[in-house]
C-alpha positions in Angstrom: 0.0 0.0 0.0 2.5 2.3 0.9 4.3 1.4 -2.6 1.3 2.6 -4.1 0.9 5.8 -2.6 4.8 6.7 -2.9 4.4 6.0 -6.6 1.1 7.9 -7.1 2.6 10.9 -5.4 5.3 10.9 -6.8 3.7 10.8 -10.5 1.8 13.8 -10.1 4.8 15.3 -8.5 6.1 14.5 -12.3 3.6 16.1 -13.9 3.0 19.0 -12.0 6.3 19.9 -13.0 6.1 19.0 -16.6 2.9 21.1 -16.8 5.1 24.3 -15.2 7.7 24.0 -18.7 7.7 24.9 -22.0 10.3 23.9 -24.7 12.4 25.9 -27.4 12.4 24.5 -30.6 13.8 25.8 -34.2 16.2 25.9 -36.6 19.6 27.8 -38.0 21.2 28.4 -40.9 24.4 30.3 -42.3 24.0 32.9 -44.7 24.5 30.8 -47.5 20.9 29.2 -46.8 23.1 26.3 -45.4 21.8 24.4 -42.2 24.1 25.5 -39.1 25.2 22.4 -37.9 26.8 21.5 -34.2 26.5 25.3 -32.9 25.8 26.4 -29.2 22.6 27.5 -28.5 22.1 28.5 -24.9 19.7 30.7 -22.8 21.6 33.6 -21.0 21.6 33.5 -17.5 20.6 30.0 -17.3 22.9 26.2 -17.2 20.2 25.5 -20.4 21.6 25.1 -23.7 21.7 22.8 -26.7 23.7 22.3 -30.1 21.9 22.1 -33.3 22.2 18.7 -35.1 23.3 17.9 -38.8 20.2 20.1 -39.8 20.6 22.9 -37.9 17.7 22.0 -35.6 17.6 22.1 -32.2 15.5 21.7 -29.2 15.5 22.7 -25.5 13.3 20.6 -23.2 12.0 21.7 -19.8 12.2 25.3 -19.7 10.7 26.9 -16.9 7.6 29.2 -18.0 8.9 33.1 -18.6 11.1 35.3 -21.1 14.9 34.7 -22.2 17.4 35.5 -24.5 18.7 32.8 -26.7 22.2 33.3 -27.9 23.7 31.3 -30.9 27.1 30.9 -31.3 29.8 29.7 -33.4 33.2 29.5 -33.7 33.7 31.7 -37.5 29.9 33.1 -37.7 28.4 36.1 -35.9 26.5 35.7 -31.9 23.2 36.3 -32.6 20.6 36.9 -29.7 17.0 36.5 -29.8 14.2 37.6 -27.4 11.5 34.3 -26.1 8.7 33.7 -24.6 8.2 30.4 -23.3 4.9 29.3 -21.9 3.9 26.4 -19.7 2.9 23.2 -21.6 3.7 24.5 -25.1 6.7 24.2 -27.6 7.8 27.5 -28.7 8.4 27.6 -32.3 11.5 30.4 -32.7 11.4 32.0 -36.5 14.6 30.5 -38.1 17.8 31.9 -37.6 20.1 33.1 -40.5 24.1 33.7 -38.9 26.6 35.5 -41.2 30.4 34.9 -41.0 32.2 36.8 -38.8 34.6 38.6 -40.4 37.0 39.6 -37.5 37.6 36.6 -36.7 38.1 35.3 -40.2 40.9 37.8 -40.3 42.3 36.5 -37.5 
């Protein structure tokens, strides 16, 4: 009985906390309409971050409900930031990315 109980506890435990986050979910490319593969994508402020597979897709689970700043990054293309919302229960769909090469560090 008490196996139960423990269980059933701590499966609504499970979802309450599921039903509190959101994800992040969208895609990069580079300037040449190429998908951005193996970048860091990362909310500021936060431990949360990805990298985009061979498609330049990516996805962040479990994000706690509220606003953030994604930043993309890559060694040779320009740090982009972009401003979103995530809301409790849904996926948010972020408009595709398009990073240009950073010249400075081309240079270098």
């Amino acid at each position: 009985m008490k196996k139960i109980f423990f269980t059933l506890i701590s499966s609504f435990a499970i979802l309450f906390t599921q039903a509190q986050t959101g994800n992040i979910k969208g895609t990069v490319k580079t300037s040449d309409n190429q998908p951005a593969e193996f970048l860091n994508i990362g909310l500021k402020g936060t431990g949360k971050g990805t990298s985009a597979n061979s498609n330049g897709e990516y996805e962040i689970k479990n994000v706690e409900a509220g606003t953030y700043v994604l930043v993309i990054s890559f060694i040779g293309l320009e740090t982009k930031e972009q401003q979103v919302e995530v809301k409790a229960g849904e996926t948010t769909n972020v408009p595709e990315i398009v990073l240009k090469e950073n010249s400075e560090e081309l240079k270098e």
